[in-house]
py3Dmol code that shows the C-alpha trace and the ligand (Angstrom):
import py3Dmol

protein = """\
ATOM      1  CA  UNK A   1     -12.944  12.624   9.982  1.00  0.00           C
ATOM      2  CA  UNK A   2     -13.001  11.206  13.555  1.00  0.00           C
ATOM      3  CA  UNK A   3     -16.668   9.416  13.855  1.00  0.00           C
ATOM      4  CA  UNK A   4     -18.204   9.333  10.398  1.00  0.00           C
ATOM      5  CA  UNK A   5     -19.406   6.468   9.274  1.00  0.00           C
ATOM      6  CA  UNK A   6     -20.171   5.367   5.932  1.00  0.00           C
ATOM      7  CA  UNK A   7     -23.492   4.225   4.777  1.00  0.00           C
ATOM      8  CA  UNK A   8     -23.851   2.875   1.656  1.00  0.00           C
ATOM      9  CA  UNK A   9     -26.620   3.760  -0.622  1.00  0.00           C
ATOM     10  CA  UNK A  10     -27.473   1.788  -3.759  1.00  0.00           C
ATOM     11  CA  UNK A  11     -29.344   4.356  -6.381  1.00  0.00           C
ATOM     12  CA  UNK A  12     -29.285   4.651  -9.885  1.00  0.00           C
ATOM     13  CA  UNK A  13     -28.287   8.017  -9.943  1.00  0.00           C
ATOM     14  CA  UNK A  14     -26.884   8.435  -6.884  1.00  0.00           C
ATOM     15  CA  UNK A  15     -24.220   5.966  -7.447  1.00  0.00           C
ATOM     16  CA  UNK A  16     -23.095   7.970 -11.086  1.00  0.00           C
ATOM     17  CA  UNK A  17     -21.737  10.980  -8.804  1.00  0.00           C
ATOM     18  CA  UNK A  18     -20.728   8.429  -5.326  1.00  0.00           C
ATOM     19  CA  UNK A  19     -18.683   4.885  -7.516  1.00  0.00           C
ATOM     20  CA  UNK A  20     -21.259   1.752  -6.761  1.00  0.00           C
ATOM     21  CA  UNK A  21     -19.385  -0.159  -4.201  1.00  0.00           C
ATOM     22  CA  UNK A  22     -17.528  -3.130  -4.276  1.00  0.00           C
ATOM     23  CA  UNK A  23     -18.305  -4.873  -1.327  1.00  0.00           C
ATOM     24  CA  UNK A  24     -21.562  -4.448   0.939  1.00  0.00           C
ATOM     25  CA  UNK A  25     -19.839  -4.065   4.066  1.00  0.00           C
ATOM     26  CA  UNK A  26     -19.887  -0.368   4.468  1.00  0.00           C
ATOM     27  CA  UNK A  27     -16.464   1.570   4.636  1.00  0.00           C
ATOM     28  CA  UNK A  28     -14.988  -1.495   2.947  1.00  0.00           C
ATOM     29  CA  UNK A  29     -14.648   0.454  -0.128  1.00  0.00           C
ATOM     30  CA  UNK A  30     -12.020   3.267  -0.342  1.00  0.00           C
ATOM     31  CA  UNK A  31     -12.695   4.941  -3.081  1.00  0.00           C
ATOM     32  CA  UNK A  32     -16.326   5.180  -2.395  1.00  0.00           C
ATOM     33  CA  UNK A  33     -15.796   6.003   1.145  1.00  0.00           C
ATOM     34  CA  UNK A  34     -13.511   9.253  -0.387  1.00  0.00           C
ATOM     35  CA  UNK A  35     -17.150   9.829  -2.615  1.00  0.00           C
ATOM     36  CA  UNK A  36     -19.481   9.863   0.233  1.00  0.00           C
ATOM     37  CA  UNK A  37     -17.606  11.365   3.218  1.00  0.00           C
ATOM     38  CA  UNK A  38     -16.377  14.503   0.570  1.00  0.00           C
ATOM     39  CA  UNK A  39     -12.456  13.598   0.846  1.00  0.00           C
ATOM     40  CA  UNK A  40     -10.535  15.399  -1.952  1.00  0.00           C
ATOM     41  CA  UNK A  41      -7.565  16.835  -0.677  1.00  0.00           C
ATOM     42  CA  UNK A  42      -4.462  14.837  -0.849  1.00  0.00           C
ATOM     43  CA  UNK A  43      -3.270  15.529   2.806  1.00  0.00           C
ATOM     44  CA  UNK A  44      -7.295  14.101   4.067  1.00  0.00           C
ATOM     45  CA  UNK A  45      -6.810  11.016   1.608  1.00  0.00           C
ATOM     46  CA  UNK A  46      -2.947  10.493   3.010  1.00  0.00           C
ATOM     47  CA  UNK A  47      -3.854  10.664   6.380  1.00  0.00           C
ATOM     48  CA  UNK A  48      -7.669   8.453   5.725  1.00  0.00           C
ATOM     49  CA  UNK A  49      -5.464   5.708   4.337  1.00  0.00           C
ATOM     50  CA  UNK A  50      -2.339   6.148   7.109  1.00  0.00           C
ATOM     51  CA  UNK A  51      -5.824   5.398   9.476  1.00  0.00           C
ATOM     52  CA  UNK A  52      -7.053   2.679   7.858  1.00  0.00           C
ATOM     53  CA  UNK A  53      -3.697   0.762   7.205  1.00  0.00           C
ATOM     54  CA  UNK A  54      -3.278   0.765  10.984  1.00  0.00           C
ATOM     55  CA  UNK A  55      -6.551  -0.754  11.522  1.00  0.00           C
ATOM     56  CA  UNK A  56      -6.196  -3.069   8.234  1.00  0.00           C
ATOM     57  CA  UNK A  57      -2.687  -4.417   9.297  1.00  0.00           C
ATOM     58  CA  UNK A  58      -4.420  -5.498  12.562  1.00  0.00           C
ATOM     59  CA  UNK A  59      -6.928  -7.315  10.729  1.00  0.00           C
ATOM     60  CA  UNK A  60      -5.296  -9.633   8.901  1.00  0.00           C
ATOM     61  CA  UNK A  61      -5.098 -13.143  10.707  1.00  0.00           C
ATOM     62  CA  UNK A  62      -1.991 -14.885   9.304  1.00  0.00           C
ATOM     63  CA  UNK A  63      -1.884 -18.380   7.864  1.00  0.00           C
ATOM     64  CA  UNK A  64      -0.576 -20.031  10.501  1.00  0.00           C
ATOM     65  CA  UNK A  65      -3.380 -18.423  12.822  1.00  0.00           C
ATOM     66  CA  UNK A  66      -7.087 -19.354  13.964  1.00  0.00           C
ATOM     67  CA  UNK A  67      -9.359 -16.659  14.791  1.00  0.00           C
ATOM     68  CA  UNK A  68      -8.792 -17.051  18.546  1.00  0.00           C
ATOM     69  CA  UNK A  69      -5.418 -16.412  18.290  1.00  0.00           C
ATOM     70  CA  UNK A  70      -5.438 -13.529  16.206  1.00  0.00           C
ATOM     71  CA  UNK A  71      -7.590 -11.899  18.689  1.00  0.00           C
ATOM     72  CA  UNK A  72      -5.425 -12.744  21.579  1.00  0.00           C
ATOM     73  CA  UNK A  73      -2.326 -11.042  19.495  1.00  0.00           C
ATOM     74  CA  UNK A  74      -4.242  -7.850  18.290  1.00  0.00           C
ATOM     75  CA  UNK A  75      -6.728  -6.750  21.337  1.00  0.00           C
ATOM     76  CA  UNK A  76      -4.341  -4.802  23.269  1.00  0.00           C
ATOM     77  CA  UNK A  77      -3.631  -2.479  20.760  1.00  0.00           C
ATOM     78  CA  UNK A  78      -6.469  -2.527  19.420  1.00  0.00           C
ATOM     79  CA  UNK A  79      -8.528  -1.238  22.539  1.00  0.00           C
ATOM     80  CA  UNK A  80      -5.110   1.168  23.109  1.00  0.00           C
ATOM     81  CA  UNK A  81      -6.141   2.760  19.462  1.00  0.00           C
ATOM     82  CA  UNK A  82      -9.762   3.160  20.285  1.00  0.00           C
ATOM     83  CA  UNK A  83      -9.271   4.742  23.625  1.00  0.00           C
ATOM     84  CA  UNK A  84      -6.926   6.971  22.127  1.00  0.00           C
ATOM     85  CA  UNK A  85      -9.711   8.063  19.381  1.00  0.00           C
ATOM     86  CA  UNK A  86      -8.204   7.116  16.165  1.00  0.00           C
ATOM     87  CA  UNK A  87     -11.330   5.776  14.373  1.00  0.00           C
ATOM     88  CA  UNK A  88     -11.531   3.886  10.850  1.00  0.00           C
ATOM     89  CA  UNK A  89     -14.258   3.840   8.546  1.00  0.00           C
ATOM     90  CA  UNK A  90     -14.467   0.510   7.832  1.00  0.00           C
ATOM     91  CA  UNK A  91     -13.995  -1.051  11.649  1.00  0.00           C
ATOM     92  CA  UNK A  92     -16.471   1.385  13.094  1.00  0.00           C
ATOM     93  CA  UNK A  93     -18.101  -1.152  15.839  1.00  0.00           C
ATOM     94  CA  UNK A  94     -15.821  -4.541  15.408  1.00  0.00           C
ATOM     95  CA  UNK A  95     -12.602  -5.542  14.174  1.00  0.00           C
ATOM     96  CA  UNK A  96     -13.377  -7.368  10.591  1.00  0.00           C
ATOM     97  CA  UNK A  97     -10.782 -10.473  10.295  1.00  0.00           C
ATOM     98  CA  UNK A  98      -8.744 -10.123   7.050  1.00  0.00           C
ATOM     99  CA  UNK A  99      -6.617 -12.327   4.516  1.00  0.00           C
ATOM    100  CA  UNK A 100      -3.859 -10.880   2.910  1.00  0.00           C
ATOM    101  CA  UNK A 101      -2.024  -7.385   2.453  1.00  0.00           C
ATOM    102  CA  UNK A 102      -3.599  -3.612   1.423  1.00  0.00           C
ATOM    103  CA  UNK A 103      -2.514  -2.316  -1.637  1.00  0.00           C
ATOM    104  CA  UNK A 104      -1.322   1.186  -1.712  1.00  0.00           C
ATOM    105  CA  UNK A 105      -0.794   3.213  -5.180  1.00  0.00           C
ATOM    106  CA  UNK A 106       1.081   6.046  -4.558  1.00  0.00           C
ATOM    107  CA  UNK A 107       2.231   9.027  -7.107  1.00  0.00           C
ATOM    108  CA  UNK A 108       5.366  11.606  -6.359  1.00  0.00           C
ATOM    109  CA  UNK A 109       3.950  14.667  -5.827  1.00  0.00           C
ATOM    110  CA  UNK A 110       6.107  17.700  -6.703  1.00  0.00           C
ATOM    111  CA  UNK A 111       4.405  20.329  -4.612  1.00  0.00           C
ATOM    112  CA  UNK A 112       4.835  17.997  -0.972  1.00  0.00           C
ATOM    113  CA  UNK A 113       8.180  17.024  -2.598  1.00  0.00           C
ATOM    114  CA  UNK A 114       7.460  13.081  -1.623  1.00  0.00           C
ATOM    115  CA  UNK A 115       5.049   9.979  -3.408  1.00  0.00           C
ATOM    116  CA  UNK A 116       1.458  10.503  -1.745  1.00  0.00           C
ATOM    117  CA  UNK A 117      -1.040   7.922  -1.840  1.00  0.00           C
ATOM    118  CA  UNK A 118      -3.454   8.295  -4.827  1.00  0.00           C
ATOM    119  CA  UNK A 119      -5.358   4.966  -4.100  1.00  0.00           C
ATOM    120  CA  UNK A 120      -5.366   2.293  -1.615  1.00  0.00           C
ATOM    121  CA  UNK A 121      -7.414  -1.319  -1.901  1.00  0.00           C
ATOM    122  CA  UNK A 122      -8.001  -3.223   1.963  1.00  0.00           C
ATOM    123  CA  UNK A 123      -6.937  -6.522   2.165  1.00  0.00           C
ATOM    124  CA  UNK A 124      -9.415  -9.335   1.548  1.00  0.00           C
ATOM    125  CA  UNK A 125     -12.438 -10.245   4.486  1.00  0.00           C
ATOM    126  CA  UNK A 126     -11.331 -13.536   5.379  1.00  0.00           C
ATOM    127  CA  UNK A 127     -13.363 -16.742   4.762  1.00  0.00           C
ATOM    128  CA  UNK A 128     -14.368 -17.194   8.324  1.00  0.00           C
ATOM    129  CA  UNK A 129     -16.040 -13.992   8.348  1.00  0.00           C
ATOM    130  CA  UNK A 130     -14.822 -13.393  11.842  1.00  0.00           C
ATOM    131  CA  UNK A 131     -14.790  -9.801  13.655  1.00  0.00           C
ATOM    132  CA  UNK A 132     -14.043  -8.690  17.449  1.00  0.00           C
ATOM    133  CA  UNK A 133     -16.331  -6.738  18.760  1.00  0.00           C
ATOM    134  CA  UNK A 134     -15.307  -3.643  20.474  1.00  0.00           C
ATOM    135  CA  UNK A 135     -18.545  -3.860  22.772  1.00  0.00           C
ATOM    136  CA  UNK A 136     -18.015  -7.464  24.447  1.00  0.00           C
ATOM    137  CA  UNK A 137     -14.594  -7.824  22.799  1.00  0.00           C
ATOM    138  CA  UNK A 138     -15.497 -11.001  21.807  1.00  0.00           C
ATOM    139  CA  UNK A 139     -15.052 -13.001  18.330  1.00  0.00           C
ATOM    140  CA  UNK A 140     -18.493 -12.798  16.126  1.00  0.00           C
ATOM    141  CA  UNK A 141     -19.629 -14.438  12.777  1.00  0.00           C
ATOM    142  CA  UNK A 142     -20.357 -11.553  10.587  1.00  0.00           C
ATOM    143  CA  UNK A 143     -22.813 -12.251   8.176  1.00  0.00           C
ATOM    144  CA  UNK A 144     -24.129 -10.341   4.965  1.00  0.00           C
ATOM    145  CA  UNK A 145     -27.041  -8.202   4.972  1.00  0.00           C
ATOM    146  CA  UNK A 146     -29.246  -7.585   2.403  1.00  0.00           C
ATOM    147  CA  UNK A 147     -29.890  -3.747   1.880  1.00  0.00           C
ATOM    148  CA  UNK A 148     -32.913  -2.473   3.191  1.00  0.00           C
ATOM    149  CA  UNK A 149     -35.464  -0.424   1.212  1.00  0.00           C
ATOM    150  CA  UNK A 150     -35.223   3.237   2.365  1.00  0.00           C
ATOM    151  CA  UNK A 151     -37.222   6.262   1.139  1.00  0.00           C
ATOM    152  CA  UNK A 152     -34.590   9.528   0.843  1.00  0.00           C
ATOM    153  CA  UNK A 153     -36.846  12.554   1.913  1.00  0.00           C
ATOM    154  CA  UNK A 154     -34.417  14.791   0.366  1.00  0.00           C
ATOM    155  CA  UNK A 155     -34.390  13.040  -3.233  1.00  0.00           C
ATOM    156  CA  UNK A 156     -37.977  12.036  -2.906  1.00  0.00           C
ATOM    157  CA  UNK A 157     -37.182   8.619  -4.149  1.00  0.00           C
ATOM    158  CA  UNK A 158     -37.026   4.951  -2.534  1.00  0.00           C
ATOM    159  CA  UNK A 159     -33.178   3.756  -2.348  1.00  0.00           C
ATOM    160  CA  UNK A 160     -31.404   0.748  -0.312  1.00  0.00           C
ATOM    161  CA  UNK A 161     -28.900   1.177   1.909  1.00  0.00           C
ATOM    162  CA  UNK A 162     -26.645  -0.493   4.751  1.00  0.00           C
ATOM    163  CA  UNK A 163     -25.402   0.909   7.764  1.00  0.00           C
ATOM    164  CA  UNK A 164     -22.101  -0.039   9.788  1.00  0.00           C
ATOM    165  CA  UNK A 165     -24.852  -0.916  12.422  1.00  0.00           C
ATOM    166  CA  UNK A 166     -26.791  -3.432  10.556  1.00  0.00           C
ATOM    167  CA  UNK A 167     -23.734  -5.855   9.943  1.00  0.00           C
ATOM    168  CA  UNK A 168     -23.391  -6.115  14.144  1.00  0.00           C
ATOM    169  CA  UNK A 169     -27.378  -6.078  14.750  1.00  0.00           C
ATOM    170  CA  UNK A 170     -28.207  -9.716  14.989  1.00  0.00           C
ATOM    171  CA  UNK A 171     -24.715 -10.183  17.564  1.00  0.00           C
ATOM    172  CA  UNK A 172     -26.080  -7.194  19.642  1.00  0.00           C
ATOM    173  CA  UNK A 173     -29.449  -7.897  19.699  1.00  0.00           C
ATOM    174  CA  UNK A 174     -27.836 -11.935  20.397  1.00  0.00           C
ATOM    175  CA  UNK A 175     -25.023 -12.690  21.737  1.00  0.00           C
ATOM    176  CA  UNK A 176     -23.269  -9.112  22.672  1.00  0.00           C
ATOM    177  CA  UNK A 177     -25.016  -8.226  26.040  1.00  0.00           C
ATOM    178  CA  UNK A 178     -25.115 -12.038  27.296  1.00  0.00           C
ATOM    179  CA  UNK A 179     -21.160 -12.193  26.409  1.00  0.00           C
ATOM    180  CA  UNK A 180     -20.969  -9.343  28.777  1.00  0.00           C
ATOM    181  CA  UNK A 181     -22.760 -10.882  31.370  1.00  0.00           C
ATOM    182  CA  UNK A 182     -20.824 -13.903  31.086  1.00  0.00           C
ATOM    183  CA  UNK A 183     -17.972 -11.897  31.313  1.00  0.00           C
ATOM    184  CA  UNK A 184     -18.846 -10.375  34.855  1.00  0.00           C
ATOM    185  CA  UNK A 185     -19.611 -13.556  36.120  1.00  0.00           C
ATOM    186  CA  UNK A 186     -16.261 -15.148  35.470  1.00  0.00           C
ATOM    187  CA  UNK A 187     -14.703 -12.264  37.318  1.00  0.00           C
ATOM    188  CA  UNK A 188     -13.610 -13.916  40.408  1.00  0.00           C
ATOM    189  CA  UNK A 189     -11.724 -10.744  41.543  1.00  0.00           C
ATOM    190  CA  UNK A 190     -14.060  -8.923  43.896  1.00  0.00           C
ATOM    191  CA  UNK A 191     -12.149  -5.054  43.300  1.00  0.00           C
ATOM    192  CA  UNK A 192     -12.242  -5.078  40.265  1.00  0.00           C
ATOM    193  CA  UNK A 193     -14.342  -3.051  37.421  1.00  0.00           C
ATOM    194  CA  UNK A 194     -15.586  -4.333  34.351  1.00  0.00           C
ATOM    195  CA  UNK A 195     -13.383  -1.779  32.121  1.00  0.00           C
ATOM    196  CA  UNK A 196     -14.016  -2.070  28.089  1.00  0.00           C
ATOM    197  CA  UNK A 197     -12.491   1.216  27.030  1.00  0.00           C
ATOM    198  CA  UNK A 198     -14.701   1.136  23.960  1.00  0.00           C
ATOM    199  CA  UNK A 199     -17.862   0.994  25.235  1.00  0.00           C
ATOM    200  CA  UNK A 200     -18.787   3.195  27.997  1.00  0.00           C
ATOM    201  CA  UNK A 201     -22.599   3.162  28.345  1.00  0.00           C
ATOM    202  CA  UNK A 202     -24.941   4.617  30.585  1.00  0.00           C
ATOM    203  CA  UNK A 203     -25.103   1.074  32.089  1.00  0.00           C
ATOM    204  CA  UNK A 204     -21.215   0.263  32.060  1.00  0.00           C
ATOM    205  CA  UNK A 205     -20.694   3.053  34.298  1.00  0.00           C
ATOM    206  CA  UNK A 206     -23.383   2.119  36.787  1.00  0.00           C
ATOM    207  CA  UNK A 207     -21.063  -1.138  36.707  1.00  0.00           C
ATOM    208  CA  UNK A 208     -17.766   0.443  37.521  1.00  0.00           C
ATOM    209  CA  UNK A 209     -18.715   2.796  40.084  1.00  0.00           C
ATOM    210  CA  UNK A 210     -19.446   0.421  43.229  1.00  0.00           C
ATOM    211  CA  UNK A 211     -15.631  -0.627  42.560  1.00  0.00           C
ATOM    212  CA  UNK A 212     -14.101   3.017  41.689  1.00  0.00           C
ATOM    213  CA  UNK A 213     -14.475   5.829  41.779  1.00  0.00           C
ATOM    214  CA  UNK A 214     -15.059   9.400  39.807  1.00  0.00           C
ATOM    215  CA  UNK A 215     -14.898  12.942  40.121  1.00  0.00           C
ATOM    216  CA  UNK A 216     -15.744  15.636  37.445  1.00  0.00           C
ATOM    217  CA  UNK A 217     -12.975  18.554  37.241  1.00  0.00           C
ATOM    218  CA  UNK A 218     -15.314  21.679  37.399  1.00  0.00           C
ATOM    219  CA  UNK A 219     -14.479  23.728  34.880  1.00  0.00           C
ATOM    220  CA  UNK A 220     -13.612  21.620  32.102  1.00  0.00           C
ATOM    221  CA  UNK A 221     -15.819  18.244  30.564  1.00  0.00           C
ATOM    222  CA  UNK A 222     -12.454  15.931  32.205  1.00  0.00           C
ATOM    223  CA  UNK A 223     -14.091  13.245  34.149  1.00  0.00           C
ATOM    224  CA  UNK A 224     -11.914  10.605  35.544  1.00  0.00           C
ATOM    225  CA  UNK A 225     -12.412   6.976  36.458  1.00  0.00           C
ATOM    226  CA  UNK A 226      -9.392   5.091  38.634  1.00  0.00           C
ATOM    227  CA  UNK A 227      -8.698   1.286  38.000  1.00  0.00           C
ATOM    228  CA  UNK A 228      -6.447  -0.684  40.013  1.00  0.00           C
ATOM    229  CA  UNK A 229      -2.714  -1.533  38.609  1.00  0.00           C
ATOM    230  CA  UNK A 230      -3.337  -5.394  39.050  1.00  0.00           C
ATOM    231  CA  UNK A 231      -6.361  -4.841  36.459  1.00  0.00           C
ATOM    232  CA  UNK A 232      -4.812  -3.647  34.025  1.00  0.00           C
ATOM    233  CA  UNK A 233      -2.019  -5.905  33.867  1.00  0.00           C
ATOM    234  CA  UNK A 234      -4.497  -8.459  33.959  1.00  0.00           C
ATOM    235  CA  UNK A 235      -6.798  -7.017  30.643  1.00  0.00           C
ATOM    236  CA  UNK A 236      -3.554  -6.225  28.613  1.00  0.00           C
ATOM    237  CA  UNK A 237      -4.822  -2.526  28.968  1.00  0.00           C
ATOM    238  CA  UNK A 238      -1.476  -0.168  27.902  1.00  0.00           C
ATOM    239  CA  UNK A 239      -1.610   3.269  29.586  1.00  0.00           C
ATOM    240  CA  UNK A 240       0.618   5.939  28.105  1.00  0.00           C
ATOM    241  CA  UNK A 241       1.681   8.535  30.755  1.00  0.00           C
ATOM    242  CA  UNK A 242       0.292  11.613  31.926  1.00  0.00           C
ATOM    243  CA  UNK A 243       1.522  14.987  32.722  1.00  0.00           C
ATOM    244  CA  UNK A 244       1.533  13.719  36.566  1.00  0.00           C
ATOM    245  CA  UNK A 245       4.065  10.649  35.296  1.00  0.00           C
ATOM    246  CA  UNK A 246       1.626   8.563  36.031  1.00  0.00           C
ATOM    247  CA  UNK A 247      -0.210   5.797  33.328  1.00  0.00           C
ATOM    248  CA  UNK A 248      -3.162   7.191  32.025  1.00  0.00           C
ATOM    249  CA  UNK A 249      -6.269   5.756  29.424  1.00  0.00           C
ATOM    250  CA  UNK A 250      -8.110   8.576  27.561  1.00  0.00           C
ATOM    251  CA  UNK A 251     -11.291   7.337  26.109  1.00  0.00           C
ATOM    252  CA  UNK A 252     -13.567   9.178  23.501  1.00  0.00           C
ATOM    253  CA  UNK A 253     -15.612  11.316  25.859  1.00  0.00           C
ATOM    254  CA  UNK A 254     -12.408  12.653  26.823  1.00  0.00           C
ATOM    255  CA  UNK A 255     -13.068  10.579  29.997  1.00  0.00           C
ATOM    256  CA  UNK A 256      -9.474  10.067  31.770  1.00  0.00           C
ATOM    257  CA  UNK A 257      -8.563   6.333  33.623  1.00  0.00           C
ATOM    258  CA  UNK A 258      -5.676   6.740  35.715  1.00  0.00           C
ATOM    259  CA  UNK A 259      -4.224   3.793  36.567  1.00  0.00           C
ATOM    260  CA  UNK A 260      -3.697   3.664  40.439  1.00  0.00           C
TER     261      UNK A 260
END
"""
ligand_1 = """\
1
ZN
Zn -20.356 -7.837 21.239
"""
view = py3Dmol.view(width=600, height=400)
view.addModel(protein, "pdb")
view.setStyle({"model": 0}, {"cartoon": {"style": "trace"}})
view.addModel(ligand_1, "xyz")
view.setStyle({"model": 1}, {"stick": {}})
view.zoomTo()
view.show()
C-alpha cells in the first residue's frame, strides 16, 4: 500500500461502483479510498486505518494550540515516520491540520478471535486550513481546488478529477522552493547540510554533498549520506540505531544517514 495515492474521480458511473466522496481533498475519504485503491481484506483495511490513525492523531491541533505550535510539537515525528516509509493516503505531500478525534467502528471478528475495524471516519480539516509541508517543512494555507476536466482514454468519456498534487501546486509553484532558500540562508552554521529527510531531490543532494559525504555499497542499492551529531540535535531529527550501534535515518530510497 506504501506510495499509492488516491485520485479522486467524479463520474456518473464511475462513482456507482467507487462511493462519491465526501470531501475533495483526495484520500480524505476512507471508505472511498478502500473503493479505489482495491482494499477488501480485513487484515489490509486494519492495518490502512492503524496507518492513517498515526498520521490523523498527529494532525489534530488542540484547542489550546495555534498552528505554529502544533507544528513545533508534531515535526519530529513526523519527519521520523516519513523517513522510516510509513506513508498515508490522505497526507501524501503535507501534513493537513485537523480538529477533533477519528472515529473507529469496529466489529468482533470470530475467525481473528478480536474486534477488527469495519469503518473508520478522520477527524475534521480544521478551519485554518493549515498543512506542513514535508518539502520545506513549513506551515501552508491549503486551499480548495476545483476538479479539473479530464478525458479517461480507457472509458472514452470526459470525467473530473483531483490529485494529491493539485491541493500543494500553487505553494510549490509559490512559496515552497523560496521557503527553502530562505531556509539555507538563515543557516549560520558553515558544516552543516540542509537535511529534509522527505525530500531528497536531484537538487537537495547537490546541496548536501559539499558538506558530507557519500559512498554507494557495491553490490546492493544502500547509499549512505553522514550528518554531523550537532545537526541533528539541532533539527529534532530522531535516529533509531543500527546494526553497528550507531544512530541511523533510513529514508525511502533506502538511502541510509548515519549520524556521525
Ligand atoms: Zn513547501
Amino acid at each position: 500500500m506504501s506510495g499509492q495515492t488516491v485520485t479522486i474521480i467524479l463520474d456518473k458511473i464511475y462513482n456507482k461502483s467507487v462511493p462519491k466522496p465526501t470531501s475533495l481533498r483526495p484520500g480524505y475519504d476512507i471508505e472511498y479510498s478502500k473503493a479505489y485503491c482495491h482494499i477488501y481484506s480485513i487484515e489490509q483495511i486494519e492495518k490502512m486505518v492503524e496507518m492513517e490513525k498515526i498520521y490523523d492523531n498527529l494532525s489534530i491541533i488542540r484547542s489550546f494550540e495555534t498552528p505554529q505550535q502544533w507544528a513545533i510539537r508534531v515535526k519530529a515525528t513526523l519527519q521520523t515516520l516519513i523517513a522510516e516509509g510509513y506513508r498515508s493516503f490522505y497526507h501524501v505531500f503535507c501534513l493537513f491540520g485537523s480538529f477533533g478525534q477519528g472515529v473507529t467502528k469496529t466489529c468482533y471478528n470470530h475467525w481473528a478471535g478480536r474486534e477488527l475495524p469495519i469503518s473508520y471516519h478522520r477527524p475534521s480539516v480544521h478551519k485554518s486550513q493549515m498543512a506542513i509541508c514535508f518539502k520545506c517543512w513549513k506551515l501552508v494555507k491549503i486551499t480548495e481546488v476545483k476538479p479539473r476536466k479530464e478525458y479517461f482514454d480507457g472509458w472514452r468519456r470526459w470525467g473530473y478529477e483531483i490529485k494529491s498534487e493539485d491541493l500543494m501546486k500553487d505553494h510549490w509553484d509559490n512559496s515552497c522552493f523560496k521557503a527553502e532558500i530562505a531556509t539555507i540562508a538563515k543557516n549560520t552554521i558553515p558544516s552543516a547540510p540542509n537535511f529534509e529527510p522527505a525530500c531528497i531531490s536531484p537538487a537537495r543532494q547537490k546541496m548536501i554533498s559539499p558538506t558530507s559525504y557519500q559512498s554507494s555499497n557495491c553490490g546492493s542499492n544502500t547509499s549512505e549520506i553522514f550528518i554531523s551529531s550537532l545537526y541533528a540535535k539541532q533539527n529534532n531529527l530522531l535516529p533509531s540505531i543500527n546494526y553497528l550501534n550507531r544512530p541511523v535515518l533510513k529514508i525511502d530510497d533506502g538511502t541510509e544517514i548515519t549520524i556521525v
